[in-house]
N, C-alpha and C positions, 0 to 999 in steps of 0.2 A: 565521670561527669555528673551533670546535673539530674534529676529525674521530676518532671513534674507530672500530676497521674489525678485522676478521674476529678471534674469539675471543681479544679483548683483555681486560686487568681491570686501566686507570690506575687512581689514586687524585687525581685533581684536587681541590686545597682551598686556597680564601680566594683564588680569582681572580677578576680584572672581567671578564664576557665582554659586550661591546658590542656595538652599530652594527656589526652583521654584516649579511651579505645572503647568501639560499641560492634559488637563479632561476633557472628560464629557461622552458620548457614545464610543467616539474613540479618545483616547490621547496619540499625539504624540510631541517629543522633546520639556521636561520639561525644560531645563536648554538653547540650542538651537537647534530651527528649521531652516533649510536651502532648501526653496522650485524654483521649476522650475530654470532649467537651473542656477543656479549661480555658482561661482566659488572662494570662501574665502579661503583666508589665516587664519586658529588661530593657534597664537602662545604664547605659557609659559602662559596659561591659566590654573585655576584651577577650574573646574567645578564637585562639587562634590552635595552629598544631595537633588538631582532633580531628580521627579515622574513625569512619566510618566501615568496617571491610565485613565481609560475607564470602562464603564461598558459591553465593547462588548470586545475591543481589547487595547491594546496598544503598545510604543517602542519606544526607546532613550527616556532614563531618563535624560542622560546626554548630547547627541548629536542625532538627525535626520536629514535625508540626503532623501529627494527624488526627481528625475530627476536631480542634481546634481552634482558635481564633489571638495567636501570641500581638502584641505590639512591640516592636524594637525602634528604641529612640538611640541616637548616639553610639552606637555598640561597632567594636573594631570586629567586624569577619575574617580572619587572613590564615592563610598558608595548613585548611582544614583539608582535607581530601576523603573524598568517597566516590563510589561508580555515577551517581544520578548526584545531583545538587551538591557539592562539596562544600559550601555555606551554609545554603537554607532548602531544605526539602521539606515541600508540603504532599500530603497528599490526605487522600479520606474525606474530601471537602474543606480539608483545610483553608484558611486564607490569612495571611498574616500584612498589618501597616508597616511599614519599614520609613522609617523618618532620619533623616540628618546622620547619616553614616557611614562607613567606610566597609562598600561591600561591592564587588562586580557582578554585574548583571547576569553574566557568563554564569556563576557561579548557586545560581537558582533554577531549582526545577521545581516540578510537580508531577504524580502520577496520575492524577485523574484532570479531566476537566473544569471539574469543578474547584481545582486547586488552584490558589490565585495569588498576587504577591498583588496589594491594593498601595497606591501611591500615597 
């Protein structure tokens, strides 16, 4: 999968992110990870069939967000799996905009409180 990493802001748009796998004790965002402070744009992405597994914990099959702040316009969420969020997992204060796209509610967690999926 993808890896975005310490106060980054890609613009990813109109890729396939697949059949990824993010594992081992604790695995987070299969398809992509987005750590420390960054700030991406993805757009009309379709990131579907990405695990997230651990043998302790996991979350975001399809997207992980911690400390944080992704925007997602347009982007297909579907058929990711992991234990907590199999879509989108925020946590660490994370908060992510999710705009116009194909994703189930069900399918969004967070670990802390302060993790928040903003309309």
């Amino acid at each position: 999968g993808e890896r975005i990493w310490d106060r980054s802001s890609p613009d990813p748009r109109g890729n396939s992110i697949s059949c990824n796998r993010a594992g081992s004790v604790y695995g987070y965002g299969g398809g992509i990870s987005i750590v420390n402070t960054c700030r991406p744009t993805l757009t009309g992405n379709v990131i579907r069939e990405n695990w997230a597994t651990g043998s302790v914990e996991s979350g975001g099959g399809g997207v992980m967000a911690y400390r944080s702040s992704p925007s997602l316009t347009a982007n297909v969420l579907r058929d990711n799996q992991a234990q907590q969020g199999p879509a989108l997992y925020l946590w660490g204060s994370a908060e992510a905009g999710v705009d116009d796209h194909e994703l189930d509610p069900a399918a969004v967690s967070g670990r802390t409180p302060a993790a928040r999926l903003k309309a």
